[in-house]
RORO-966163 format. One record per residue (C-alpha): x, y, z. Coordinates in nm, 4 decimals. Example, Ala and Ser with C-alpha at 12.3 -4.5 7.8 and 13.67 -1.06 7.14 Angstrom:
<atoms>
{atom {1.2300; -0.4500; 0.7800}};
{atom {1.3670; -0.1060; 0.7140}};
</atoms>
This chain:
<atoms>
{atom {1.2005; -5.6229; 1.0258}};
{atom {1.1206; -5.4809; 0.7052}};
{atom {0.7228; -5.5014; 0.6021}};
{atom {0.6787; -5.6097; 0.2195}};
{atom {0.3439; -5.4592; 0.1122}};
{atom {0.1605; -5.6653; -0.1826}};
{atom {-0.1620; -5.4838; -0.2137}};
{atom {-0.2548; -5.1038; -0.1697}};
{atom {-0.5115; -5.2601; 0.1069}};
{atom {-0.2167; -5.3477; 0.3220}};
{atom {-0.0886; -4.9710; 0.3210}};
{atom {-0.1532; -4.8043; 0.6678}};
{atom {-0.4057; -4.4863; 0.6050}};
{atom {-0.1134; -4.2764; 0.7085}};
{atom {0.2875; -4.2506; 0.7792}};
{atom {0.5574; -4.0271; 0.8860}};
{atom {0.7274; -4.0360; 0.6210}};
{atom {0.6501; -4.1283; 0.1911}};
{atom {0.9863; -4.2347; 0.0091}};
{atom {0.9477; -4.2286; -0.3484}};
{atom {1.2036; -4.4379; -0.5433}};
{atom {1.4568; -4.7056; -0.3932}};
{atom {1.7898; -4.6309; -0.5524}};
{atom {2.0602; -4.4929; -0.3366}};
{atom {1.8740; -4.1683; -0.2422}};
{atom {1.5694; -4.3564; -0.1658}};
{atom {1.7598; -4.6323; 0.0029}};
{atom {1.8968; -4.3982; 0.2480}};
{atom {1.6325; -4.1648; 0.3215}};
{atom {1.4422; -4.4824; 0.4355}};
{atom {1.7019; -4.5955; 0.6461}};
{atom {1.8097; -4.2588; 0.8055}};
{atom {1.4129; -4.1793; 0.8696}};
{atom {1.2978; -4.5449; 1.0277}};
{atom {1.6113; -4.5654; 1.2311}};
{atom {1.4973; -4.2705; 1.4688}};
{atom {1.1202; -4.4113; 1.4826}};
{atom {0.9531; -4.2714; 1.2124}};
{atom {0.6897; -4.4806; 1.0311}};
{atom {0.8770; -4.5236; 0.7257}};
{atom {0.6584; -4.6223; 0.3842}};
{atom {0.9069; -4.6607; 0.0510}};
{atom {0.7202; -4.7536; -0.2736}};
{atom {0.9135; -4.8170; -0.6085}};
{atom {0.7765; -4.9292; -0.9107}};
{atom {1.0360; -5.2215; -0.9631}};
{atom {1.0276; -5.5655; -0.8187}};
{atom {1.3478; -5.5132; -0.6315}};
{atom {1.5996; -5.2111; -0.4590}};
{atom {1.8216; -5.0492; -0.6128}};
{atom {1.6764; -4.7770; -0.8724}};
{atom {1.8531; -4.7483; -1.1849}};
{atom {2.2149; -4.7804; -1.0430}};
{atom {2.1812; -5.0728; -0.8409}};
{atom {1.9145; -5.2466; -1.0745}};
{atom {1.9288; -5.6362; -0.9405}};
{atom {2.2348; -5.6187; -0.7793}};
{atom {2.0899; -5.8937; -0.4828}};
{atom {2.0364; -6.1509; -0.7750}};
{atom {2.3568; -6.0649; -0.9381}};
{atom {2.6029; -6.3709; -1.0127}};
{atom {2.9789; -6.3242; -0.9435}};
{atom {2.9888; -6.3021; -1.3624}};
{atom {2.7597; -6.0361; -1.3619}};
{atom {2.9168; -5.8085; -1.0882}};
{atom {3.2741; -5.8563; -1.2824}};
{atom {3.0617; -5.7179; -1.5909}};
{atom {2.9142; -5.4254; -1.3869}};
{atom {3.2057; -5.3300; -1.2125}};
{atom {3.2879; -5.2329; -0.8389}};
{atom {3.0549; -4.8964; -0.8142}};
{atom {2.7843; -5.1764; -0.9078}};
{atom {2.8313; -5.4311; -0.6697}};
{atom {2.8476; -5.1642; -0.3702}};
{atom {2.4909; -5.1384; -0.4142}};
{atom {2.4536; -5.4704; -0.2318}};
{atom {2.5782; -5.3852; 0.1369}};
{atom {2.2962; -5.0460; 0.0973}};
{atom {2.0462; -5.2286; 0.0177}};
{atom {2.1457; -5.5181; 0.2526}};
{atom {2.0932; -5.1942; 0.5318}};
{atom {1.7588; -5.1351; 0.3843}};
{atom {1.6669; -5.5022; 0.4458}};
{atom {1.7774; -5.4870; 0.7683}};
{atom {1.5493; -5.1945; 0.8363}};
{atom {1.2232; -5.1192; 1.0462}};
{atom {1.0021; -4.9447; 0.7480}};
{atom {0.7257; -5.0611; 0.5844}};
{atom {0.8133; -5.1635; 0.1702}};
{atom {0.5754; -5.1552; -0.1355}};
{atom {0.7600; -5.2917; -0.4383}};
{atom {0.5636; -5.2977; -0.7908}};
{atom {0.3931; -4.9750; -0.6778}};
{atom {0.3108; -4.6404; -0.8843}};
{atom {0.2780; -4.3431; -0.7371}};
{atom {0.0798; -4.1289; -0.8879}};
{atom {-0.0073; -3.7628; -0.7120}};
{atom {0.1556; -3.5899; -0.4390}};
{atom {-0.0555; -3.2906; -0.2603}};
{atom {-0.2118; -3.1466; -0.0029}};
{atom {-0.3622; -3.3875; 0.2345}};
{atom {-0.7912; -3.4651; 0.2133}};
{atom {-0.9132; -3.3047; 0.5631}};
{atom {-1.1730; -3.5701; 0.5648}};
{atom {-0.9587; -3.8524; 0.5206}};
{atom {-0.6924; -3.7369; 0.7669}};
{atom {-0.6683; -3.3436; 0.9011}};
{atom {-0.3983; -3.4564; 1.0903}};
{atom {-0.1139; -3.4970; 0.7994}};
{atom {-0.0475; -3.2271; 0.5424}};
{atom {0.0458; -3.4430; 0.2419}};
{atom {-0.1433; -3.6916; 0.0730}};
{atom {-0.0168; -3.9547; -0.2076}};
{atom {-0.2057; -4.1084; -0.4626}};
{atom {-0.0645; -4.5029; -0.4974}};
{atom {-0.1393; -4.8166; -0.7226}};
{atom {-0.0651; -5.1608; -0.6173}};
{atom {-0.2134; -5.4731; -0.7195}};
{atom {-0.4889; -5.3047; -0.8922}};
{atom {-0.6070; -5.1100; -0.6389}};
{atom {-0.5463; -4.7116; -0.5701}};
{atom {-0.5481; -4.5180; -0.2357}};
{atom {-0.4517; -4.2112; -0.0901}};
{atom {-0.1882; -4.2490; 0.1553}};
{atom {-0.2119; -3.9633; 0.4326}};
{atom {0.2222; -3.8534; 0.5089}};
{atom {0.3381; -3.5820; 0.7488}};
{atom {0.6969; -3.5595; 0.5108}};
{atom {0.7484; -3.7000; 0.2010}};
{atom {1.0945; -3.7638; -0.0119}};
{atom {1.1303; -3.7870; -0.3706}};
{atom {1.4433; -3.9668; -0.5060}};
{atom {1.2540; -4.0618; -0.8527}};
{atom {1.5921; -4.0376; -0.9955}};
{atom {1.7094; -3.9487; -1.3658}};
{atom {1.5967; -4.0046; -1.6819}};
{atom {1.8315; -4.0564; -2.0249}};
{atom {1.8114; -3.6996; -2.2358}};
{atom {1.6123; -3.7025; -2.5981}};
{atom {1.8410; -3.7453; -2.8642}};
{atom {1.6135; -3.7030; -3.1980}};
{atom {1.8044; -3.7329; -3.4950}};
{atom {1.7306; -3.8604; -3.8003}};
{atom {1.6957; -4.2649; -3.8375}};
{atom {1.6445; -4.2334; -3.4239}};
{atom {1.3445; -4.4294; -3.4004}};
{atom {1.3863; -4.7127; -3.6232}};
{atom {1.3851; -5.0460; -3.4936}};
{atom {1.8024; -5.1504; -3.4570}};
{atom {1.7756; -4.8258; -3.2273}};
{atom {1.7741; -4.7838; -2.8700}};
{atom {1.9273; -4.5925; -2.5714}};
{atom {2.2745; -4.7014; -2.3745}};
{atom {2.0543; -4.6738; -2.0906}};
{atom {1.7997; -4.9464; -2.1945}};
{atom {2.0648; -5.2067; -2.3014}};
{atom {2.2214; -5.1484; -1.9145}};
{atom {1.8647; -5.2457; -1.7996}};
{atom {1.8618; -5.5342; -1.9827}};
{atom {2.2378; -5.6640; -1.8679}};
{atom {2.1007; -5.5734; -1.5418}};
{atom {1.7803; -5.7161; -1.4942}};
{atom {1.7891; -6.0295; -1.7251}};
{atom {2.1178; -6.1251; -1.8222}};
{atom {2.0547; -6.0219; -2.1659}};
{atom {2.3430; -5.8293; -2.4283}};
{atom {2.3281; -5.7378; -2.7674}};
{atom {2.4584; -6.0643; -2.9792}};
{atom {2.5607; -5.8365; -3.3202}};
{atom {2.7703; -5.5559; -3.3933}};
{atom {2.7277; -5.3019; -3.1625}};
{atom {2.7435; -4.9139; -3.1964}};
{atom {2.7445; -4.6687; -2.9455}};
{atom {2.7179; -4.3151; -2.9754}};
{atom {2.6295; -4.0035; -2.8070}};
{atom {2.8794; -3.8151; -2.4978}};
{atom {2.8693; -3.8186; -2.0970}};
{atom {3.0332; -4.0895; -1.9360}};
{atom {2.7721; -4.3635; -1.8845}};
{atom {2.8213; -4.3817; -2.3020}};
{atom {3.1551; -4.5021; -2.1964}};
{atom {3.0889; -4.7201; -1.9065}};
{atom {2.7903; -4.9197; -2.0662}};
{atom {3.0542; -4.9444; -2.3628}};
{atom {3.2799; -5.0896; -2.0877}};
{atom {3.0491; -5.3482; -1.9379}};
{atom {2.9405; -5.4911; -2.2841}};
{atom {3.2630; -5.5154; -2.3630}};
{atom {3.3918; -5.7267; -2.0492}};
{atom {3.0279; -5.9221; -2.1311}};
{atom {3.1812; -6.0116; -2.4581}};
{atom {2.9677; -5.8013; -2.6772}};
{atom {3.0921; -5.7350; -3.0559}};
{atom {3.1692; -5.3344; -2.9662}};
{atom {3.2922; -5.1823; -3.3103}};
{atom {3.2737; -4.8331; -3.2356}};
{atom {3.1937; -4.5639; -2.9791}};
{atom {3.1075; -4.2468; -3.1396}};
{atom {3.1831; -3.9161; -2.9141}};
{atom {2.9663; -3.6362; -3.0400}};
{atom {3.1086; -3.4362; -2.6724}};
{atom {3.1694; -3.0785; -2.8489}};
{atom {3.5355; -2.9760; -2.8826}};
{atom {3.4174; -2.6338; -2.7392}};
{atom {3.3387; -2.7863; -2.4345}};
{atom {3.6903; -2.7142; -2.2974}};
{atom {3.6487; -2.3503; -2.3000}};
{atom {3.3974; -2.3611; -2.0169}};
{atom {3.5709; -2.7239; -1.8460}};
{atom {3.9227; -2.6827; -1.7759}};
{atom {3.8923; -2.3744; -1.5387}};
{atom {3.7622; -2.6602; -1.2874}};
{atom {3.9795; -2.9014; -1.4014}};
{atom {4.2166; -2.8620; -1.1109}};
{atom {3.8735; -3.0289; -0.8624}};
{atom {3.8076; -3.2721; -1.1373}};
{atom {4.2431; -3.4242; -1.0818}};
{atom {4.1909; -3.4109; -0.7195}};
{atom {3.8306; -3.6095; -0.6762}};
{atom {3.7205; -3.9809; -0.6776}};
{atom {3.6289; -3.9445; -1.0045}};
{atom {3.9522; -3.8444; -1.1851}};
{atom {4.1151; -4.2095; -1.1511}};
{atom {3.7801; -4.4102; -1.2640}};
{atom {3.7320; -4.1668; -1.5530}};
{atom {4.0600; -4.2334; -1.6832}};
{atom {4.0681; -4.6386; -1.6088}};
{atom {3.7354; -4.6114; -1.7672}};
{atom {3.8558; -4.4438; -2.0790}};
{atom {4.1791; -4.6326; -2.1329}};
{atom {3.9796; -4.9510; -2.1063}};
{atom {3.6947; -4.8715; -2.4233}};
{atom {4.0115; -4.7338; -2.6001}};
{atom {4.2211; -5.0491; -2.5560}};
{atom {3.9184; -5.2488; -2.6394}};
{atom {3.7625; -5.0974; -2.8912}};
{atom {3.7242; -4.8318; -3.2025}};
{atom {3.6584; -4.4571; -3.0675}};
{atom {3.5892; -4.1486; -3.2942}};
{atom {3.5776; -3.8427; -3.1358}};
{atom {3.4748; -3.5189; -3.2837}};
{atom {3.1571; -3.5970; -3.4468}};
{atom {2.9321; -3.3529; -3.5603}};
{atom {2.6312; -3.4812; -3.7142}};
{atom {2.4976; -3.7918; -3.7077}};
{atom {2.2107; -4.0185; -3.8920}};
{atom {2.0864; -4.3738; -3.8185}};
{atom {2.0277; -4.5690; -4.2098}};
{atom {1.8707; -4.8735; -4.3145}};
{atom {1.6146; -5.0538; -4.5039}};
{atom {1.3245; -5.1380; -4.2534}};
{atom {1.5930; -5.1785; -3.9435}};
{atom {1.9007; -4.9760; -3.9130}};
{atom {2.2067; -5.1343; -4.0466}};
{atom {2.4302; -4.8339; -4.0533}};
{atom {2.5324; -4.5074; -3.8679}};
{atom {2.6767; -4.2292; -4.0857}};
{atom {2.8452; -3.9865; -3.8617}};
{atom {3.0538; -3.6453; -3.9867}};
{atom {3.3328; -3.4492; -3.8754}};
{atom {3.3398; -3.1289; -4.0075}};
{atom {3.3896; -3.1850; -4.4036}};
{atom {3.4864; -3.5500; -4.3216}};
{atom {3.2086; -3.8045; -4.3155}};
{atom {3.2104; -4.1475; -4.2444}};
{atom {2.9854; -4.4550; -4.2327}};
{atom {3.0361; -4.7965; -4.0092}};
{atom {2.8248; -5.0544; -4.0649}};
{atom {2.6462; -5.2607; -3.7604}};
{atom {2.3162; -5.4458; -3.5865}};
{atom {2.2749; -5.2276; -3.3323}};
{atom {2.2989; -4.8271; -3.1967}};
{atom {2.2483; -4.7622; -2.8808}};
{atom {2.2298; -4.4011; -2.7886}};
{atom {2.3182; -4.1799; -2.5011}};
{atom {2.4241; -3.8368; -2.4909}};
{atom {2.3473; -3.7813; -2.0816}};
{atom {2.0780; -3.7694; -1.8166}};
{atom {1.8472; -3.5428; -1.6678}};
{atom {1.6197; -3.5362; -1.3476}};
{atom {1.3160; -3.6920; -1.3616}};
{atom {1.1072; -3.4322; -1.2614}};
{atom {0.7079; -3.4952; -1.3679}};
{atom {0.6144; -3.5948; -1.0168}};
{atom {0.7910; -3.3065; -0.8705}};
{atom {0.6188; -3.0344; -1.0905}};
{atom {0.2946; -3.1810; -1.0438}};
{atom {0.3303; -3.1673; -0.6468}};
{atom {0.3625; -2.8205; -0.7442}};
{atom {0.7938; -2.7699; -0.6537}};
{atom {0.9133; -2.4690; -0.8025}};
{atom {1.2093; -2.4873; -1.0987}};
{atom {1.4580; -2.3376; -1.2911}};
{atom {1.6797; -2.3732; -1.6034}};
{atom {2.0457; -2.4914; -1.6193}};
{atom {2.2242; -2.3718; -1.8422}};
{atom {2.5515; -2.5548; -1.7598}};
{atom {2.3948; -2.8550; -1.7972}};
{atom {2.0836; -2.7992; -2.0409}};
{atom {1.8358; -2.9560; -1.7957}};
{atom {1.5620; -2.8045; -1.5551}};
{atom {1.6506; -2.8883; -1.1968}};
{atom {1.3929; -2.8271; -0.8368}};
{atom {1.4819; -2.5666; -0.6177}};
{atom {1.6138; -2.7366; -0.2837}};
{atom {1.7975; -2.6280; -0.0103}};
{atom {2.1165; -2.7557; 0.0966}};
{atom {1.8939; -3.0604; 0.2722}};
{atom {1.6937; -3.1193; -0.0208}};
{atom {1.3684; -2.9396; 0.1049}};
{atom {1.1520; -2.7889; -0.1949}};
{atom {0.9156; -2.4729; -0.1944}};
{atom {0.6208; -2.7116; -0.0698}};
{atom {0.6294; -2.7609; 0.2739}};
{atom {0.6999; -3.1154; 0.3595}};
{atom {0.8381; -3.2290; 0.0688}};
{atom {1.2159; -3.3430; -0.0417}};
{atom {1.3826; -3.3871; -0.3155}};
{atom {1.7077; -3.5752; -0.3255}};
{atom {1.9332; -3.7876; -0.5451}};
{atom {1.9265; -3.6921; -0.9493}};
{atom {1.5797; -3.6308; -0.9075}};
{atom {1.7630; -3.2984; -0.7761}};
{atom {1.9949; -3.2725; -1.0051}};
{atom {2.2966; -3.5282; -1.1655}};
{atom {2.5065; -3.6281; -0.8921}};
{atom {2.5951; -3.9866; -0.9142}};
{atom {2.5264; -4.2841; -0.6628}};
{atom {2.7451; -4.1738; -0.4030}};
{atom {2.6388; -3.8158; -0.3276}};
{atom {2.2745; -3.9117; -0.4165}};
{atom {2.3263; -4.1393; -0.0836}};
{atom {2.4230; -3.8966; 0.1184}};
{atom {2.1595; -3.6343; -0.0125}};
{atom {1.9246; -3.9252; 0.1169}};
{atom {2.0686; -3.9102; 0.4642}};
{atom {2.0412; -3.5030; 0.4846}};
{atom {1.6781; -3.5587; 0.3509}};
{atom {1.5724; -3.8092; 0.6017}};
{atom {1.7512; -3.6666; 0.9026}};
{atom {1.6011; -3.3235; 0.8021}};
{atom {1.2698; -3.4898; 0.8609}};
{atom {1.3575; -3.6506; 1.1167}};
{atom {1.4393; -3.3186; 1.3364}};
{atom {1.1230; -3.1576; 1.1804}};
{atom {0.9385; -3.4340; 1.3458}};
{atom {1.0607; -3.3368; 1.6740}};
{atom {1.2639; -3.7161; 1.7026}};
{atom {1.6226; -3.6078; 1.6982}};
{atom {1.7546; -3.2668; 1.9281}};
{atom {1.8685; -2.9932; 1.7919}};
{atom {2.2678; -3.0552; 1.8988}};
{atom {2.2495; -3.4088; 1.7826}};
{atom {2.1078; -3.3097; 1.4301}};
{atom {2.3776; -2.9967; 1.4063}};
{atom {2.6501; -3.2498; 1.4205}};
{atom {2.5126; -3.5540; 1.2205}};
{atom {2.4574; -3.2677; 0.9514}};
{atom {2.7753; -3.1026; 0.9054}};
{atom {2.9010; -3.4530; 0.9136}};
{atom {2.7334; -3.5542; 0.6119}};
{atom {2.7193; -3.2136; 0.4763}};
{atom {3.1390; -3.2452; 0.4029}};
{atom {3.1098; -3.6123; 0.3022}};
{atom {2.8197; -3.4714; 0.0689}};
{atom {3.1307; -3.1366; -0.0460}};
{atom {3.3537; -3.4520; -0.1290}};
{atom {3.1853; -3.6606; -0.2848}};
{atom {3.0580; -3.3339; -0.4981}};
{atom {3.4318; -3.2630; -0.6129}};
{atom {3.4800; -3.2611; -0.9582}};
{atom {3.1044; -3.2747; -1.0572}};
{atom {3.1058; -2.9453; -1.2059}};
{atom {3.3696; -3.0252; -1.4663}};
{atom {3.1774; -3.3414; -1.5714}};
{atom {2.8338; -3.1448; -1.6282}};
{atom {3.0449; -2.9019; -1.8147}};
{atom {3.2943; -3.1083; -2.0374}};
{atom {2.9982; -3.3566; -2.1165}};
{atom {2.7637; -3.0961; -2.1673}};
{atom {2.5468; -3.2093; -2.5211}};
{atom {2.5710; -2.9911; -2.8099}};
{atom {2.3232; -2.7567; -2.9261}};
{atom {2.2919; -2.9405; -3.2594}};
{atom {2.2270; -3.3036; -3.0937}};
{atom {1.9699; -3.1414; -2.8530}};
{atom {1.7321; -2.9825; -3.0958}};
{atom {1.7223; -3.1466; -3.4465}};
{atom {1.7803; -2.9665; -3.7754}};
{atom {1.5785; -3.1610; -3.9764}};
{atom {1.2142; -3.0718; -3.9717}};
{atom {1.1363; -3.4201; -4.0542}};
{atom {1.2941; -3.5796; -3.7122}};
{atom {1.0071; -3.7168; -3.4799}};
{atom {1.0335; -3.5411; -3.1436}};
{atom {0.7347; -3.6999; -2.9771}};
{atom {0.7662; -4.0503; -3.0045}};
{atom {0.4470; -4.1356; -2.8302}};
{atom {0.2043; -3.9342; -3.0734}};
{atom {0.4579; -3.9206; -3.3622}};
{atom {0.4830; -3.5285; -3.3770}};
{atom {0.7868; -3.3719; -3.6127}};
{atom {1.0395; -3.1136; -3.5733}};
{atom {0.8701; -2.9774; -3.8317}};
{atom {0.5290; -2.9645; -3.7052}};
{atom {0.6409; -2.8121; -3.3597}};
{atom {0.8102; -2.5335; -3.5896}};
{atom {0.4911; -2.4581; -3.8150}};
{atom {0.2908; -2.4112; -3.4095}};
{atom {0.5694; -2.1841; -3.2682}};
{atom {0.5725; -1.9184; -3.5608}};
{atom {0.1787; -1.8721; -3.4459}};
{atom {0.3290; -1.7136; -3.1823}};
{atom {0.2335; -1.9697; -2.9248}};
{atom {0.3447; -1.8222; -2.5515}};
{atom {0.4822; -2.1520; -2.3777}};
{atom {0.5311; -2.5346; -2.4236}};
{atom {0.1751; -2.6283; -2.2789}};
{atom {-0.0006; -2.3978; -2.5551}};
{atom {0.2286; -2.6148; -2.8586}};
{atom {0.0700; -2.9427; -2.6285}};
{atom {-0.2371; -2.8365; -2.6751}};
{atom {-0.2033; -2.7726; -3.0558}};
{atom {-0.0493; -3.0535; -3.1723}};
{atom {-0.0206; -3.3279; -2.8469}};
{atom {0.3328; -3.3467; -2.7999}};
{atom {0.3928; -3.4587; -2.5071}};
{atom {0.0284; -3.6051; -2.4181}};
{atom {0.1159; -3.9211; -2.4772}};
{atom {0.1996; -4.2100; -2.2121}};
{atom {0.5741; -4.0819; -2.1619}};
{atom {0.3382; -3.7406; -2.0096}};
{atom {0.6659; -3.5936; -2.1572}};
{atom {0.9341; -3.7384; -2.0716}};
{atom {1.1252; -3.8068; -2.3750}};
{atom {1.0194; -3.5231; -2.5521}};
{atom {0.9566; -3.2329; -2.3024}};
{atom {1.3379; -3.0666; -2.3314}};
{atom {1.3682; -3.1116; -2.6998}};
{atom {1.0295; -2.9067; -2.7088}};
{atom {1.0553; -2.6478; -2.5025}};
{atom {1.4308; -2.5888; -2.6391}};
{atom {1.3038; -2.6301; -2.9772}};
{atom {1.0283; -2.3792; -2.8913}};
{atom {1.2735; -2.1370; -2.7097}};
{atom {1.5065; -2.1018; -3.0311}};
{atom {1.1971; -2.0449; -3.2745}};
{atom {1.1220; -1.7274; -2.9762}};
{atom {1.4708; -1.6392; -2.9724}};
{atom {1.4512; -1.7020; -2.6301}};
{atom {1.5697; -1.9228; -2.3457}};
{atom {1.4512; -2.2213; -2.2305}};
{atom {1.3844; -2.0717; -1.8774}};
{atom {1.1836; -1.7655; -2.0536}};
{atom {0.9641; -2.0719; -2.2332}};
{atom {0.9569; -2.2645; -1.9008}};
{atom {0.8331; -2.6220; -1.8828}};
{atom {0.4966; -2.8584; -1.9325}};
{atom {0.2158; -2.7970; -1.6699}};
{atom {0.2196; -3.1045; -1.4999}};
{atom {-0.0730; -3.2351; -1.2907}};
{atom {-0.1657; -3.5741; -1.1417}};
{atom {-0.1760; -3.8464; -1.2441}};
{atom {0.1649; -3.8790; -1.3861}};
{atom {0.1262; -4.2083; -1.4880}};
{atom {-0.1560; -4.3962; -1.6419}};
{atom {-0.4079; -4.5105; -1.3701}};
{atom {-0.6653; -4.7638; -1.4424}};
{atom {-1.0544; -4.6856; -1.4275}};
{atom {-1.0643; -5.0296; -1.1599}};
{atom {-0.7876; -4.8651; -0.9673}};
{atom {-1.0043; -4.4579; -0.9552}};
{atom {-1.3036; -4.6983; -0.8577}};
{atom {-1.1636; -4.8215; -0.5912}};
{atom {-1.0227; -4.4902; -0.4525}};
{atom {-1.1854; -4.4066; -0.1158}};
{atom {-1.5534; -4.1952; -0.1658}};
{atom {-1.5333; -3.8765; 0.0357}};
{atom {-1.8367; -3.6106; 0.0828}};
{atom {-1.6594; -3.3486; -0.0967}};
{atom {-1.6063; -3.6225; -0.3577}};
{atom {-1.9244; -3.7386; -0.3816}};
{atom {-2.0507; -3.3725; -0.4264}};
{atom {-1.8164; -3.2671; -0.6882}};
{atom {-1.9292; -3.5472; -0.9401}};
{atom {-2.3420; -3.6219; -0.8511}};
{atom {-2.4098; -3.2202; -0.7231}};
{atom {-2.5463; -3.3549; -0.3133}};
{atom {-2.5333; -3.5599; -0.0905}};
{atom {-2.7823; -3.8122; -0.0579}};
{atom {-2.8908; -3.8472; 0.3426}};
{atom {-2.9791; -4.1817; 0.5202}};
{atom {-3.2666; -4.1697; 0.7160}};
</atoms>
């Protein structure tokens, strides 16, 4: 039966293997591991499974599934597994650090994690550890982005999700990638006053699409795309070709005014919800220490994995969009290769057995992968939309830094993104970055006349996420730590 840990002080000191996240890559790394014997811990910061995709889906009503849709409710018979399952589970948990293991706490595992539960922190000694942390929606700084009437598609889905709640206005979406048409789906069939989706998806897009358009026709995804699509349209206003937008109002946005070329128009509503796609959530992964690279199909920095998820530091996974945009499905079965991986690395599967359950899920993983490419690349967010023209657009929310200001720090020449943190704070705020990092460093990377890769990302270290002084009190006091803050070690006699 599964184990539902309430308070850091019911963690064992150590486990086989650390899951990180419970949506469907996290789900199924948990399962995979804990059905060959491992000692399985997952730890999530929400209150139930699920993640992102399946947010709620146990407590869902039969109304709320119709509203979410079939890919939705699916979520129930994984996490129904996961139930089912003989791991250890620590909901309403933060973790924090992932590193190198204290010798004096436990020499025998090579990774330690710092977690926070119920007020209390402690590091958790793992001999493998998975990260499926999942994605997180991209920036999308404009002007009139940050007034209150604003928010992101992806925060309204939470909402619908988690409590029930949908906008009771008119409602505007705009932005590109196709969750800005499936959120305009669901509050649609939820009743919601829709007006107007506006597509900002760059008509140049094609150019580099339709050479794997042929995959795209053939995959899972070609007939839901196009259901999808004729549904908002029969439902609903859709303007395509935008190329500028701005968010207006007097206090609280009551307008969007949107342009198309010369053209310009302006539609009047309650609400904007943005989206204009997702990226992996990578801040625990960098500061574990995983290497990185840019993408320039998608505009996003992605881990380097191998074809089972495994990182550059030993022990540690990476699977799911965490990894790179993949959808519910594949991020599943990227679970499965991730926990089986660590399963044979533990010495509790044989090598014959583990050949064949891999190439298994390796071709289930190739179609479920078909057409991907030609949704990162017909989707991809214009240049435009990604860093803002307007010197006076807030990029960092969380410390209320400009467009402008990050312009005025990168003609001094700084060399990198962590230099133009240190000079003006962007990206030192509570969000450590995350919804301002790529609209920095692209930002930054276009003052240089450089690339994004050439600028690289934030220097990311531990803790990722705020951590109370009660919760560092009550970490665990070793020698070496003792040392390191009074200067010796007091002896008993």
């Amino acid at each position: 039966m599964i184990r539902n840990i309430q308070s850091a002080t019911d963690l064992a000191p150590a486990y086989d293997v650390v899951v990180v996240g419970a949506g469907p890559a996290g789900l199924s790394a948990a399962i995979e591991a804990s059905i060959h014997g491992l000692a399985v811990l997952l730890a999530d910061e929400n209150e139930s499974p699920g993640g992102q995709i399946y947010r709620s889906v146990e407590h869902a009503s039969n109304a709320d599934l119709a509203c979410m849709g079939p890919d939705y409710a699916a979520g129930r018979k994984l996490i129904e597994r996961f139930r089912q399952g003989n791991l250890s589970y620590a909901p309403r948990a933060t973790v924090w650090s992932v590193g190198p293991a204290d010798e004096e706490l436990d020499g025998a595992h090579p990774l330690e994690v710092g977690i926070s539960l119920g007020g209390i922190a402690r590091p958790i000694a793992a001999h493998r550890v998975i990260l499926a942390t999942g994605a997180l929606e991209r920036p999308f700084p404009f002007p009139g982005w940050t007034m209150p009437g604003v928010m992101t598609a992806g925060a309204a889905q939470i909402l619908m999700k988690s409590s029930g709640l949908v906008p009771s206005g008119r409602t505007i979406l705009a932005g590109t990638g196709p969750l800005l048409y499936l959120v305009a789906s669901q509050l649609l069939r939820a009743g919601v006053d829709v007006i107007a989706v506006v597509d900002a998806t760059p008509r140049e897009n094609w150019r580099t699409a339709l050479v794997h358009l042929p995959a795209f026709v053939t995959s899972p995804h070609a007939l839901k795309g196009l259901k999808l699509l004729f549904d908002v349209h029969r439902r609903a206003r859709v303007v395509r070709g935008v190329t500028a937008i701005e968010a207006v109002g007097q206090e609280k946005f009551s307008a969007l005014r949107a342009s198309r070329g010369k053209n310009s128009l302006e539609i009047e509503g309650d609400l904007l919800l943005l989206h204009q796609g997702i990226a992996p959530n990578l801040n625990l992964t960098l500061a574990a220490g995983c290497d990185y690279y840019w993408d320039e199909h998608s505009a996003v920095f992605r881990p380097s994995v191998d074809a089972c998820g495994a990182s550059s530091v030993p022990g540690v996974s990476i699977a799911g969009d965490g990894a790179g945009i993949v959808g519910a499905v594949a991020s599943a079965l990227q679970g499965e290769l991730a926990g089986l991986n660590a399963t044979f690395d533990l010495n509790l599967i044989d090598r014959n057995a583990y050949g064949e359950r891999r190439t298994r899920l390796t071709r289930e993983l190739a179609r479920a992968m078909r057409g991907r490419t030609f949704i990162e690349r017909r989707f991809r967010s214009g240049e435009k939309f990604r860093i803002p023209e307007h010197d006076n657009t807030i990029v960092c929310r969380c410390e209320e830094i400009t467009a402008g200001k990050l312009r005025e720090v990168a003609a001094l020449g700084v060399p990198g993104p962590n230099q133009m943190k240190a000079f003006t704070r962007c990206g030192m705020g509570p969000c450590q970055g995350r919804l301002c990092g790529l609209t920095a460093v692209e930002l930054l990377a276009e003052c240089r006349g450089g690339s994004p890769s050439e600028a690289g990302y934030y220097r990311l270290r531990p803790p990722i996420k705020p951590v109370t002084l009660g919760e560092l009190a009550s970490w665990p006091h070793t020698d070496a730590a003792i040392v390191a803050v009074a200067g010796f070690l007091e002896t008993r006699r």
